[in-house]
PDB file of N, CA, C and O in Angstrom:
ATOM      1  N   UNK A   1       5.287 -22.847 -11.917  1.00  0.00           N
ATOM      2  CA  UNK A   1       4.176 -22.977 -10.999  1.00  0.00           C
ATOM      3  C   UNK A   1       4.661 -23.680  -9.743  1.00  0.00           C
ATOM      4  O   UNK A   1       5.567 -24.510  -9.809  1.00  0.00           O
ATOM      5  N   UNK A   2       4.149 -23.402  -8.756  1.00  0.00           N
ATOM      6  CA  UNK A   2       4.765 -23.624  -7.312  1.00  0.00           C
ATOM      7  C   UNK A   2       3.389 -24.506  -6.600  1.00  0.00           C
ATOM      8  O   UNK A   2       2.310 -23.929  -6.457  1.00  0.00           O
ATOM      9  N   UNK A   3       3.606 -26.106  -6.143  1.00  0.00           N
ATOM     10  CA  UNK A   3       2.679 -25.863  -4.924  1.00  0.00           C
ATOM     11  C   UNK A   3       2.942 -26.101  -3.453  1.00  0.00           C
ATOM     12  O   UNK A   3       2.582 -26.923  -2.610  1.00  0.00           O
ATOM     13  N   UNK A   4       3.585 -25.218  -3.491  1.00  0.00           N
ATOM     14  CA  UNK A   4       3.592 -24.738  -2.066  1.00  0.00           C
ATOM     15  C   UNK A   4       2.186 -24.432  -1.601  1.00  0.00           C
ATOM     16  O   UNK A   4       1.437 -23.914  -2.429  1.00  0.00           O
ATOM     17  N   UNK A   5       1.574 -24.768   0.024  1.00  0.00           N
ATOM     18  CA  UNK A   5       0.436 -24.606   0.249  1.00  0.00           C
ATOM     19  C   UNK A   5       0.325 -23.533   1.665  1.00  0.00           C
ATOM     20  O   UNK A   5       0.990 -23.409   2.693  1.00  0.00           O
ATOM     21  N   UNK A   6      -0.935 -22.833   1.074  1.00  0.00           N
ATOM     22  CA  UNK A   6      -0.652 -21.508   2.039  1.00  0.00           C
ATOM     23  C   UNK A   6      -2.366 -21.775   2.602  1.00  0.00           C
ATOM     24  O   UNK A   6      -3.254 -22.299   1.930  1.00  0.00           O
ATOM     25  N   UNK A   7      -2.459 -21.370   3.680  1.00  0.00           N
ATOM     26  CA  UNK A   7      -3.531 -21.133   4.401  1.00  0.00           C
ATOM     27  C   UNK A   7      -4.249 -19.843   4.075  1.00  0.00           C
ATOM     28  O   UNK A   7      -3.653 -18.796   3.824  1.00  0.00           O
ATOM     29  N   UNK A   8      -5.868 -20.011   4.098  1.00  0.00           N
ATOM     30  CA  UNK A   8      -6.046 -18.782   3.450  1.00  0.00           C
ATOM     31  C   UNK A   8      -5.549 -17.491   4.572  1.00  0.00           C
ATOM     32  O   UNK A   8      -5.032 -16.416   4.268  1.00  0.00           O
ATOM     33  N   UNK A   9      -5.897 -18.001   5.936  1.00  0.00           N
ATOM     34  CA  UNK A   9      -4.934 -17.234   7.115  1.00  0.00           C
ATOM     35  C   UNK A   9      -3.746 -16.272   6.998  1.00  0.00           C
ATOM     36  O   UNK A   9      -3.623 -15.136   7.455  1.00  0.00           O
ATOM     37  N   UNK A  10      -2.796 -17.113   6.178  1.00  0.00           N
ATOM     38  CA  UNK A  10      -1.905 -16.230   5.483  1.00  0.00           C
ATOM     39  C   UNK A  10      -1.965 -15.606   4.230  1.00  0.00           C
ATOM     40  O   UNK A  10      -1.011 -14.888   3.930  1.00  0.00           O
ATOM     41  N   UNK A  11      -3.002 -15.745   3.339  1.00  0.00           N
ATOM     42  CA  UNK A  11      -3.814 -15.176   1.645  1.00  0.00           C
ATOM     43  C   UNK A  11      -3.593 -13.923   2.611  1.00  0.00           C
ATOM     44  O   UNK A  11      -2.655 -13.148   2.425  1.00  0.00           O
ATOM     45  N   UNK A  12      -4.691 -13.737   3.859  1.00  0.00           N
ATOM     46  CA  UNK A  12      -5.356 -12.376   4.482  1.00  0.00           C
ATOM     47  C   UNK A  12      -4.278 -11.594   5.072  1.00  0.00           C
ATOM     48  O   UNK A  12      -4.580 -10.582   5.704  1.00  0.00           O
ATOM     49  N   UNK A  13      -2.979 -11.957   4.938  1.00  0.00           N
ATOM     50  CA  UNK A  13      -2.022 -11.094   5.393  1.00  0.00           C
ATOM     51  C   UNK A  13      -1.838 -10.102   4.124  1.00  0.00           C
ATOM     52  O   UNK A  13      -2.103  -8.947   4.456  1.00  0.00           O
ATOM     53  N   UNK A  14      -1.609 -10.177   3.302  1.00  0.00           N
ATOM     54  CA  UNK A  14      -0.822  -9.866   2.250  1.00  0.00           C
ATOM     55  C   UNK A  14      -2.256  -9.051   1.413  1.00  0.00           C
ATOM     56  O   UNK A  14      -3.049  -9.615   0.660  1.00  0.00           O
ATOM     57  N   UNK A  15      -2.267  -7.420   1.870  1.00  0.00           N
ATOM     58  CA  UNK A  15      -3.248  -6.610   1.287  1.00  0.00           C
ATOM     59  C   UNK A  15      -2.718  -5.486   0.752  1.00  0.00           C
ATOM     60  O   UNK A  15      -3.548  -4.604   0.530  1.00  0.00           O
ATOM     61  N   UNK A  16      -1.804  -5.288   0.527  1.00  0.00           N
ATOM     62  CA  UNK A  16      -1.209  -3.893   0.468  1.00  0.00           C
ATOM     63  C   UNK A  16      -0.709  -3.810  -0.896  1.00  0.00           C
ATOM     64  O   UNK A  16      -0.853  -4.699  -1.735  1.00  0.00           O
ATOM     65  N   UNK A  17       0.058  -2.382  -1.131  1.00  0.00           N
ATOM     66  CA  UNK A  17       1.008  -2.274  -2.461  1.00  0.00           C
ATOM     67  C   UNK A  17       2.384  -2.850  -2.506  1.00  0.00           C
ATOM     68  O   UNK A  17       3.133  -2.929  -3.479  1.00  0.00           O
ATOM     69  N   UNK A  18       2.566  -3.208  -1.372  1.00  0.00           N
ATOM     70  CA  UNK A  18       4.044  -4.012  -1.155  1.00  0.00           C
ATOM     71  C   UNK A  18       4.391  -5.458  -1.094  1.00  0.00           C
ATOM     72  O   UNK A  18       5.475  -6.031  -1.196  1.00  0.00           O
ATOM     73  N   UNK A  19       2.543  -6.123  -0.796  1.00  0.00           N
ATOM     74  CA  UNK A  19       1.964  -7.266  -0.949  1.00  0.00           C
ATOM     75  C   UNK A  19       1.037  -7.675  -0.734  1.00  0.00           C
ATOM     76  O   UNK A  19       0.519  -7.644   0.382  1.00  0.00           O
ATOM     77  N   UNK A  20       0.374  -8.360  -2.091  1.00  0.00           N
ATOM     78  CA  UNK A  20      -1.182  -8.158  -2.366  1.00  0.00           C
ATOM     79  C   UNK A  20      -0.709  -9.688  -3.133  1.00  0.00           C
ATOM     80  O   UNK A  20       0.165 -10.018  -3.935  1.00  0.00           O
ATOM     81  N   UNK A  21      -1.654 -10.286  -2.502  1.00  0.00           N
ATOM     82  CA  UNK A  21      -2.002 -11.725  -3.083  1.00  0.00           C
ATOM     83  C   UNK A  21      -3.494 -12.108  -3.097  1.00  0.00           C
ATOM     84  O   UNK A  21      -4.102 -11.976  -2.035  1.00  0.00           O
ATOM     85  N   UNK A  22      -4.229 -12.623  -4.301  1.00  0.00           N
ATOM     86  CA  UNK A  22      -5.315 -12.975  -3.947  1.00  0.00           C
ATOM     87  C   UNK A  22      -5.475 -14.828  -4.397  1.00  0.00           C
ATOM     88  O   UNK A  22      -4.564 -15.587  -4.729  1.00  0.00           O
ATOM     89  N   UNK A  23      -6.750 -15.089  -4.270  1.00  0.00           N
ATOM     90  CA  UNK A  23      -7.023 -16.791  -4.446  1.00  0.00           C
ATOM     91  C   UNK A  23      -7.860 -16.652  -5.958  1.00  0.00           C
ATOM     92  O   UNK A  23      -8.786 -15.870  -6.174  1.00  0.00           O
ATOM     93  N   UNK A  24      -7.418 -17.384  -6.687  1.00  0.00           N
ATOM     94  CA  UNK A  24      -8.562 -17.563  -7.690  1.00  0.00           C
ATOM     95  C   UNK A  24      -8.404 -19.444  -8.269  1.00  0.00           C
ATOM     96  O   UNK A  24      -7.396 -19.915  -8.795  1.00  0.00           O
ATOM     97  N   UNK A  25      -9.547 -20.119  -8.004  1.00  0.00           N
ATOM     98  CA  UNK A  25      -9.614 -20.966  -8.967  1.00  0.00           C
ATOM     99  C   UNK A  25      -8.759 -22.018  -7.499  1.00  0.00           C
ATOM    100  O   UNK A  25      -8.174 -23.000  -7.955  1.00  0.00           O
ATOM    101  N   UNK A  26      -8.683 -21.910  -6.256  1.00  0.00           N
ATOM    102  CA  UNK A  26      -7.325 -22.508  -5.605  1.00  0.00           C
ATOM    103  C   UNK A  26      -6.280 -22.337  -5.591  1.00  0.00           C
ATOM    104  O   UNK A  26      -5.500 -22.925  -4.841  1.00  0.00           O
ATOM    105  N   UNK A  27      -5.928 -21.351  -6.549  1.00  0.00           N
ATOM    106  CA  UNK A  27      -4.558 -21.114  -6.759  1.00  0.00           C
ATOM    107  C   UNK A  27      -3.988 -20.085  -5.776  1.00  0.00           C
ATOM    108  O   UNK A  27      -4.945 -19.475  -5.298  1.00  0.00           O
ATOM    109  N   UNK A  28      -3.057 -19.726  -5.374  1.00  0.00           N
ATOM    110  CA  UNK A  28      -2.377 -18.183  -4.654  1.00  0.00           C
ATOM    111  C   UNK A  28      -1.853 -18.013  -5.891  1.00  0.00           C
ATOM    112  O   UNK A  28      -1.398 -18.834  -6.687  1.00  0.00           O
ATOM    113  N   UNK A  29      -2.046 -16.200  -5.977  1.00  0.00           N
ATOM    114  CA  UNK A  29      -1.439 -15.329  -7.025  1.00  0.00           C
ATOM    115  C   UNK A  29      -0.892 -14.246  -6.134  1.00  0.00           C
ATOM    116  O   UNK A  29      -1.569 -13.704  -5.260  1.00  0.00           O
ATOM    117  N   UNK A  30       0.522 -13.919  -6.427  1.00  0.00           N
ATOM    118  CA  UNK A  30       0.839 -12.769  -5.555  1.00  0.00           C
ATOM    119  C   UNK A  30       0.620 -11.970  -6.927  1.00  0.00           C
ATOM    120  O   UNK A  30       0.989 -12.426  -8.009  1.00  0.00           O
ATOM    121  N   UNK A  31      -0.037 -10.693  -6.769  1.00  0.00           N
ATOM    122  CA  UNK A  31      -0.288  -9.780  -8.121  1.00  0.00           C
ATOM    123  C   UNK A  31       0.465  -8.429  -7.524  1.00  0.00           C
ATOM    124  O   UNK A  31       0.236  -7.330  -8.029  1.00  0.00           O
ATOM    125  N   UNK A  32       1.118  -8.544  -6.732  1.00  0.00           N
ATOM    126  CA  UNK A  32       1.657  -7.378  -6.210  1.00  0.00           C
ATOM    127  C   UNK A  32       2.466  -6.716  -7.393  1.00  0.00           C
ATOM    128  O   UNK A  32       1.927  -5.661  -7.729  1.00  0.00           O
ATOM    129  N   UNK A  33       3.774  -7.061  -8.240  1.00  0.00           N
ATOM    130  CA  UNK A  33       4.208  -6.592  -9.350  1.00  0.00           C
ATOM    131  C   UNK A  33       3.006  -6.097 -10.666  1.00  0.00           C
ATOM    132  O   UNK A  33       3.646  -5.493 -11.527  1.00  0.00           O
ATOM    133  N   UNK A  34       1.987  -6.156 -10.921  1.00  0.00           N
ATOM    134  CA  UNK A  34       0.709  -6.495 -11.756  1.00  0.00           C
ATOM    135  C   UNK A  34      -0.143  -5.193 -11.189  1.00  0.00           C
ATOM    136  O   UNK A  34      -0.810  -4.469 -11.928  1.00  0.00           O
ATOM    137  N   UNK A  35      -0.032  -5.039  -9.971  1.00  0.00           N
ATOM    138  CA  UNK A  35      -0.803  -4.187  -9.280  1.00  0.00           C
ATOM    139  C   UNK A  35      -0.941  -2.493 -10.496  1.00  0.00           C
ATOM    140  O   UNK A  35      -1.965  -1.812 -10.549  1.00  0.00           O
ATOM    141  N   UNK A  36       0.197  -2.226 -11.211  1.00  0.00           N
ATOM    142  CA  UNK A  36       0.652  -1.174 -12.120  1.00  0.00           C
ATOM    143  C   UNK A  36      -0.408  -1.090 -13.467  1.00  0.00           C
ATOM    144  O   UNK A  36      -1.214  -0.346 -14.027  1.00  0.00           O
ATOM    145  N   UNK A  37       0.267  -2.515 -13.544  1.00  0.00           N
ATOM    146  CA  UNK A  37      -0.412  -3.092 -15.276  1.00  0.00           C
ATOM    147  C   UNK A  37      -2.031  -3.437 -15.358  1.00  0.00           C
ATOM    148  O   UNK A  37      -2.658  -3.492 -16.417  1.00  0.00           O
ATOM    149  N   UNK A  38      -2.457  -3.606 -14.353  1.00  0.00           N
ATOM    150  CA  UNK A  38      -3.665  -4.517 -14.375  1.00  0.00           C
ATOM    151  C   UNK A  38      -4.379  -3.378 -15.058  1.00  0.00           C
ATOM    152  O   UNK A  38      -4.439  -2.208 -14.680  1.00  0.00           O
ATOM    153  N   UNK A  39      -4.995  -4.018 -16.305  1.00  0.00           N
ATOM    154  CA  UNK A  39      -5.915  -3.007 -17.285  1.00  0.00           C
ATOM    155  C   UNK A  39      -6.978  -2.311 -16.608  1.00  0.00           C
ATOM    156  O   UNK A  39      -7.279  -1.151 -16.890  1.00  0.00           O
ATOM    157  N   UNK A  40      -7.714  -3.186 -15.468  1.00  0.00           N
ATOM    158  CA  UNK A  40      -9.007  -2.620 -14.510  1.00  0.00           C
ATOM    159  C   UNK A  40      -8.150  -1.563 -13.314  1.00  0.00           C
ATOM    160  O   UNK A  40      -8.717  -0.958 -12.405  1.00  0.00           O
ATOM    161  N   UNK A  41      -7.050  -1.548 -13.528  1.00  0.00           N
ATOM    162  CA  UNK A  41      -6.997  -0.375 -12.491  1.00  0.00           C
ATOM    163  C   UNK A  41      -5.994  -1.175 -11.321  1.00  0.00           C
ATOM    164  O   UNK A  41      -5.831  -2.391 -11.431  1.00  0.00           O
ATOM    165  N   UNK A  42      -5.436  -0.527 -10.368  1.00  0.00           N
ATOM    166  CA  UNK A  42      -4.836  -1.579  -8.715  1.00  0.00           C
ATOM    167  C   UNK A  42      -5.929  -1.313  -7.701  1.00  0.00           C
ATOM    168  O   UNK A  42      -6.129  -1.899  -6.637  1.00  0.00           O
ATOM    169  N   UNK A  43      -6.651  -0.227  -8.292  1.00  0.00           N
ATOM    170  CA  UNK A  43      -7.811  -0.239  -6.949  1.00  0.00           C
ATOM    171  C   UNK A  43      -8.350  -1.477  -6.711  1.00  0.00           C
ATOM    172  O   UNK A  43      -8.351  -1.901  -5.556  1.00  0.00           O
ATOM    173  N   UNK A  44      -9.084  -2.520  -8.145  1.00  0.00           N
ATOM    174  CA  UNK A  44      -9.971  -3.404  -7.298  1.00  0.00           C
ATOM    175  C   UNK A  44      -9.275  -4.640  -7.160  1.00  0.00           C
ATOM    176  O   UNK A  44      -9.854  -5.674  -6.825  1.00  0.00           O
ATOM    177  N   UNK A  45      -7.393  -4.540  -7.537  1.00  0.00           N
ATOM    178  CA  UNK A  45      -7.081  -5.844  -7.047  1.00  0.00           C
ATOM    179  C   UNK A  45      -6.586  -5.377  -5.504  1.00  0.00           C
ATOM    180  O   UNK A  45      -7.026  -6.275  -4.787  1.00  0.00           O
ATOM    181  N   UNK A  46      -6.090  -4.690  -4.899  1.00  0.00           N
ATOM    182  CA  UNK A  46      -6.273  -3.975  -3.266  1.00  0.00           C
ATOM    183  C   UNK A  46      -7.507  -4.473  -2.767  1.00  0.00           C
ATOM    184  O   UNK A  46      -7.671  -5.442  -2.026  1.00  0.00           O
ATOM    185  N   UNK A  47      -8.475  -3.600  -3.320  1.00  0.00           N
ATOM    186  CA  UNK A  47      -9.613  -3.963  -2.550  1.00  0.00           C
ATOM    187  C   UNK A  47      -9.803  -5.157  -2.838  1.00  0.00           C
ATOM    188  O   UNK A  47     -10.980  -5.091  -3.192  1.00  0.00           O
ATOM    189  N   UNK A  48      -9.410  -6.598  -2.991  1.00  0.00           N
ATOM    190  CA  UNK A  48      -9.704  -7.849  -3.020  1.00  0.00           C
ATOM    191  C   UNK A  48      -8.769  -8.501  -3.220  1.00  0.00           C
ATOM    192  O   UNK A  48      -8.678  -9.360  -4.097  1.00  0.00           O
ATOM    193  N   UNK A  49      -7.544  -8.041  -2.060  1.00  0.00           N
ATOM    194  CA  UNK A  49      -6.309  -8.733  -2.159  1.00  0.00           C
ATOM    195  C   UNK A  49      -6.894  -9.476  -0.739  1.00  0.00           C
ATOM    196  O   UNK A  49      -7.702  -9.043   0.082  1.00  0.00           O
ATOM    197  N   UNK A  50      -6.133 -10.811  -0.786  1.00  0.00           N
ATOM    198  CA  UNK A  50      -5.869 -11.305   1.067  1.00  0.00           C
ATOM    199  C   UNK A  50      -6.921 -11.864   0.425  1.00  0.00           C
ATOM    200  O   UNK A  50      -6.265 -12.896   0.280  1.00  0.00           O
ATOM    201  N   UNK A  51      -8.263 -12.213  -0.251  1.00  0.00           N
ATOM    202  CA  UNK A  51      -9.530 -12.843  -0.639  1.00  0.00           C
ATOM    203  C   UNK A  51      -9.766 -13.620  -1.271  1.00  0.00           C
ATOM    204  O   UNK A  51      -8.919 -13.382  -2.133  1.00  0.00           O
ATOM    205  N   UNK A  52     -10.453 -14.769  -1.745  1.00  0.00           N
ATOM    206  CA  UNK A  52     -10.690 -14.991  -2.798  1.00  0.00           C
ATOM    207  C   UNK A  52     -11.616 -14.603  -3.714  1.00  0.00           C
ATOM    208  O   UNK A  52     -12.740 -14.246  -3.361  1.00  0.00           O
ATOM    209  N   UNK A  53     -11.190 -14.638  -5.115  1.00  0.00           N
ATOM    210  CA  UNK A  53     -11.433 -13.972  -6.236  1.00  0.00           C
ATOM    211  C   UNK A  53     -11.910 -14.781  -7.121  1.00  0.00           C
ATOM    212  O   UNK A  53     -11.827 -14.457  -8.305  1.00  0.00           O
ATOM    213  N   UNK A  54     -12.341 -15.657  -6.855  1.00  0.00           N
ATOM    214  CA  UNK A  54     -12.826 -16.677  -7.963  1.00  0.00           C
ATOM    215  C   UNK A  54     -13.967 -16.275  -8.838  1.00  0.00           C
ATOM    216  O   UNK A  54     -13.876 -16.374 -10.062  1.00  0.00           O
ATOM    217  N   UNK A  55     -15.402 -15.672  -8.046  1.00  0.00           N
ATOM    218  CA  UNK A  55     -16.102 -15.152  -8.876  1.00  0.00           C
ATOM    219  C   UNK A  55     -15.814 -14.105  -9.337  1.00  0.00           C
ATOM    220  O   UNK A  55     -16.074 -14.018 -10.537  1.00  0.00           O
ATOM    221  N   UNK A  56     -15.361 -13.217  -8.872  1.00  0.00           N
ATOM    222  CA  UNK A  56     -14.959 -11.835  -9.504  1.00  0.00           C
ATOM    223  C   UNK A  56     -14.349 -11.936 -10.830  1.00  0.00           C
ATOM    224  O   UNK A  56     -14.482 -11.169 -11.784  1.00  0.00           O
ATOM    225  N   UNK A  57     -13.445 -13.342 -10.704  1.00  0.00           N
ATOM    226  CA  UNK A  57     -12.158 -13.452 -11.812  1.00  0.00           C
ATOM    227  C   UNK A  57     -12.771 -13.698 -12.675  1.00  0.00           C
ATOM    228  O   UNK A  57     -12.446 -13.330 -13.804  1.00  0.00           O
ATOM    229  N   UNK A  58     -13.923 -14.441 -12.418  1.00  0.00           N
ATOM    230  CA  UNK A  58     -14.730 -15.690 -13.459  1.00  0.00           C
ATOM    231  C   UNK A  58     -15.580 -14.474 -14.350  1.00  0.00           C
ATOM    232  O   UNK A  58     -15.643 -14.566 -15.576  1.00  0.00           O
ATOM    233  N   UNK A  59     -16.116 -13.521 -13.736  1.00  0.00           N
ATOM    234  CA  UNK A  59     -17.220 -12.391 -13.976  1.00  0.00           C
ATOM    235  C   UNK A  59     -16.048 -11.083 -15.212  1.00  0.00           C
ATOM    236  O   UNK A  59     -16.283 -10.356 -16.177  1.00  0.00           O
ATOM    237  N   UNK A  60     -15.305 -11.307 -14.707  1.00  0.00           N
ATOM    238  CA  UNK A  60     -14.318 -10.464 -15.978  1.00  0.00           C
ATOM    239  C   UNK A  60     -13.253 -11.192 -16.996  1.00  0.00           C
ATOM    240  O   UNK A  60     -12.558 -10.485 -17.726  1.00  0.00           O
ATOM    241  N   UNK A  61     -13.167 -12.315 -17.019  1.00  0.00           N
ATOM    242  CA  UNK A  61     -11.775 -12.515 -17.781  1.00  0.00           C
ATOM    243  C   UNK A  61     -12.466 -14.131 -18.104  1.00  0.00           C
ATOM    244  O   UNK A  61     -13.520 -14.479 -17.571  1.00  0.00           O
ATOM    245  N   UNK A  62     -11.759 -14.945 -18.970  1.00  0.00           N
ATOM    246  CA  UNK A  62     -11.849 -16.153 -19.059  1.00  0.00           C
ATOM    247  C   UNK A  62     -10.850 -17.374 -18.631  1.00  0.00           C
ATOM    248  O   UNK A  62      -9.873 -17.127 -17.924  1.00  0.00           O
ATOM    249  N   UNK A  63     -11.017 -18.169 -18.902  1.00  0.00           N
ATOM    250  CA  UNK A  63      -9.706 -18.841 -18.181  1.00  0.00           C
ATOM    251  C   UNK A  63      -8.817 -19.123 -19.051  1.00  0.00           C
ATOM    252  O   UNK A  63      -8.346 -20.221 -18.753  1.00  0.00           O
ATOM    253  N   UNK A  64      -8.176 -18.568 -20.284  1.00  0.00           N
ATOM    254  CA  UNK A  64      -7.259 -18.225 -20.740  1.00  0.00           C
ATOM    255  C   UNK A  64      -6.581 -17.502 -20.273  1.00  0.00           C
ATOM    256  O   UNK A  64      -5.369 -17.593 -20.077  1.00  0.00           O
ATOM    257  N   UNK A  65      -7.540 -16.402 -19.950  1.00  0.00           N
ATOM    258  CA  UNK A  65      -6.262 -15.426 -19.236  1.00  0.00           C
ATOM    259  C   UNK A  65      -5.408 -15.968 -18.074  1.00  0.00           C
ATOM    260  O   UNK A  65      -4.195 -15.761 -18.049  1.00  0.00           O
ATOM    261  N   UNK A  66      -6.235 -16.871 -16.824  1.00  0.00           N
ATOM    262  CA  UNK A  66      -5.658 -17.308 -16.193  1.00  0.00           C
ATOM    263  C   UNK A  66      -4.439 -18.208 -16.379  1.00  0.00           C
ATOM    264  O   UNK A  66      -3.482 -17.907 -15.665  1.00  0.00           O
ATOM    265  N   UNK A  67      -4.330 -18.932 -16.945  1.00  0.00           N
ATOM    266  CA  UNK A  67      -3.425 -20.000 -17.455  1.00  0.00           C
ATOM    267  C   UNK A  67      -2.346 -19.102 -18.099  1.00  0.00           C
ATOM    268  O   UNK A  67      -1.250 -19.280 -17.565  1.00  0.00           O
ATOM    269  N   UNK A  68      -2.341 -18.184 -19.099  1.00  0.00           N
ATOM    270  CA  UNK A  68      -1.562 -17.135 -19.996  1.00  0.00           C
ATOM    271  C   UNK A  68      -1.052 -16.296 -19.286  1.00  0.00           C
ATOM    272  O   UNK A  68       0.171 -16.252 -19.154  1.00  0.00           O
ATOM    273  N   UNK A  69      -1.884 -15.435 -18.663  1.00  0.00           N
ATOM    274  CA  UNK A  69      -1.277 -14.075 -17.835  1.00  0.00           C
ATOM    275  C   UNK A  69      -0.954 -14.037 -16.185  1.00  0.00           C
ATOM    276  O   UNK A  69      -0.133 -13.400 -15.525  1.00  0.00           O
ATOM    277  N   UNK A  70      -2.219 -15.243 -15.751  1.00  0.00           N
ATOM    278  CA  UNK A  70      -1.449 -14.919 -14.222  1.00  0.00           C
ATOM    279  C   UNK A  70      -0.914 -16.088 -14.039  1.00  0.00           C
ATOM    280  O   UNK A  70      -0.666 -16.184 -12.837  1.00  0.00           O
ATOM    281  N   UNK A  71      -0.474 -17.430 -14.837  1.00  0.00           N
ATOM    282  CA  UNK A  71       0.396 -18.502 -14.725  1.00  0.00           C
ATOM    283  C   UNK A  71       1.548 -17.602 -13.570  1.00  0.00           C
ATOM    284  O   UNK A  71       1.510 -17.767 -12.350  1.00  0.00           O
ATOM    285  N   UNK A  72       2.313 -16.862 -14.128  1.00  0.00           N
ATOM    286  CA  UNK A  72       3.818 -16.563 -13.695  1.00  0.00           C
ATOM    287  C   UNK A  72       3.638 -15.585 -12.427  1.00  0.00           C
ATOM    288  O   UNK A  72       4.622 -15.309 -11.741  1.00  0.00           O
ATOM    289  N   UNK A  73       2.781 -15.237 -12.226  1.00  0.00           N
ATOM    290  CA  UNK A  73       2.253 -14.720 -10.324  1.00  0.00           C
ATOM    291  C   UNK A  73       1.569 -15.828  -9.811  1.00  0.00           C
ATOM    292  O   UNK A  73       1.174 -15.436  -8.713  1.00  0.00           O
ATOM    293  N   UNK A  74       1.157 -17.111  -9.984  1.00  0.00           N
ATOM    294  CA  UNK A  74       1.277 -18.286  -9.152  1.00  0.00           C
ATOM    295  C   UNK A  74       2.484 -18.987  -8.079  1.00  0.00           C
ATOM    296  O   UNK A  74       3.465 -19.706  -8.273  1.00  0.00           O
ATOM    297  N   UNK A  75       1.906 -18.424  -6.967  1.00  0.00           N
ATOM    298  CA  UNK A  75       3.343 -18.749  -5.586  1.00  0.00           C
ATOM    299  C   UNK A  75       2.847 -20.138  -5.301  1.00  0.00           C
ATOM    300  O   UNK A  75       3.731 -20.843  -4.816  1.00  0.00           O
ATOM    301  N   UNK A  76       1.295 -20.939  -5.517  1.00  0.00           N
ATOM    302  CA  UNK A  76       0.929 -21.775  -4.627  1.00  0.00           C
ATOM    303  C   UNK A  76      -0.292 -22.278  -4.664  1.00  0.00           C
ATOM    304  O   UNK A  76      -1.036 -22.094  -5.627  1.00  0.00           O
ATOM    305  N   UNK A  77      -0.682 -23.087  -3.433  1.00  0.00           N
ATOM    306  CA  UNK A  77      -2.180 -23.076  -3.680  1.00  0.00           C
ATOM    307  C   UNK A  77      -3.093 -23.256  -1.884  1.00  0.00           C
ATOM    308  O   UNK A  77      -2.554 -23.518  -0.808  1.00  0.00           O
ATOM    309  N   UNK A  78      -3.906 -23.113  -2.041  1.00  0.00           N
ATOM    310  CA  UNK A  78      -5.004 -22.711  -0.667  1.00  0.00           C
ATOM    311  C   UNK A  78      -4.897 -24.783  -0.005  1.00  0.00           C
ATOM    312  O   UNK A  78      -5.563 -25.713  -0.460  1.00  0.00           O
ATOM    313  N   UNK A  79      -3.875 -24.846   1.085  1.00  0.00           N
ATOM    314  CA  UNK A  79      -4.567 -25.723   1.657  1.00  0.00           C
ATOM    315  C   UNK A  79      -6.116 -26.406   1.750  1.00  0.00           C
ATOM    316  O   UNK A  79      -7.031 -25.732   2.224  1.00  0.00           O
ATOM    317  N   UNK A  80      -6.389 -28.005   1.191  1.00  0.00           N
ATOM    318  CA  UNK A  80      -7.769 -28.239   1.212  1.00  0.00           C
ATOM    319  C   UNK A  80      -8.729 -28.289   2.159  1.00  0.00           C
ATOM    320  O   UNK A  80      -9.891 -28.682   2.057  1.00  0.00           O
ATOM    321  N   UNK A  81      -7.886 -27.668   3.501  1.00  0.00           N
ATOM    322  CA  UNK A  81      -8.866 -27.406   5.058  1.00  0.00           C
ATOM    323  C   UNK A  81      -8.864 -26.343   4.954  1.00  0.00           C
ATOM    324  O   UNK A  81      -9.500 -25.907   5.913  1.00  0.00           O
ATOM    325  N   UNK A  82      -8.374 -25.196   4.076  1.00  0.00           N
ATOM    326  CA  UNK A  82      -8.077 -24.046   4.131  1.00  0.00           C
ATOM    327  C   UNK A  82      -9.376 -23.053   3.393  1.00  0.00           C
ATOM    328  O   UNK A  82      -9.274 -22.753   2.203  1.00  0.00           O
ATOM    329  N   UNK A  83     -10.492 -22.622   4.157  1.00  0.00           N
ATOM    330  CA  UNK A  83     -11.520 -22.071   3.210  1.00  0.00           C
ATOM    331  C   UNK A  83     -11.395 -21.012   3.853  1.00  0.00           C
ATOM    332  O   UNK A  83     -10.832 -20.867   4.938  1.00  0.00           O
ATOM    333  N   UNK A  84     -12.161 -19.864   2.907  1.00  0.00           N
ATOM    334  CA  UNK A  84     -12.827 -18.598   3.466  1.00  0.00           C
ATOM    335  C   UNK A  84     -13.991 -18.370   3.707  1.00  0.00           C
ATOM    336  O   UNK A  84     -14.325 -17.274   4.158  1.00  0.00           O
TER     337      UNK A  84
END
């Protein structure tokens, strides 16, 4: 786990299939490698890359998964002046 601190300024760069990072919980997740695997599909992590995802995350998964599965796509975390 990394905390390196990213602005969400720079979260909103990174939307694509080559790099897709979203926010959940404060954390930065680059899910760009994941984008393949993700059981729901890469459409709706695209469409809610560069964002935060906190409710979305909260509304499908528990926070096991977080801690278990996206521990190792954790680059960082959202500066605390840093909102969306």
């Amino acid at each position: 786990m990394s905390d390196k601190v990213y602005s969400t300024k720079e979260v909103e760069k990174h939307t694509n299939e080559t790099s897709a990072w979203v926010i959940i919980e404060g954390g930065v997740y680059d899910v760009t490698k994941w984008l393949d695997d993700h059981p729901g599909g890469k459409k709706i992590l695209l469409e809610n890359s560069g964002k935060d995802c906190s409710d979305l995350f909260r509304e499908y998964h528990n926070k096991k998964i977080l801690a278990k599965t996206a521990a190792p796509m954790k680059i960082g975390i959202v500066g605390a002046d840093s909102k969306i």
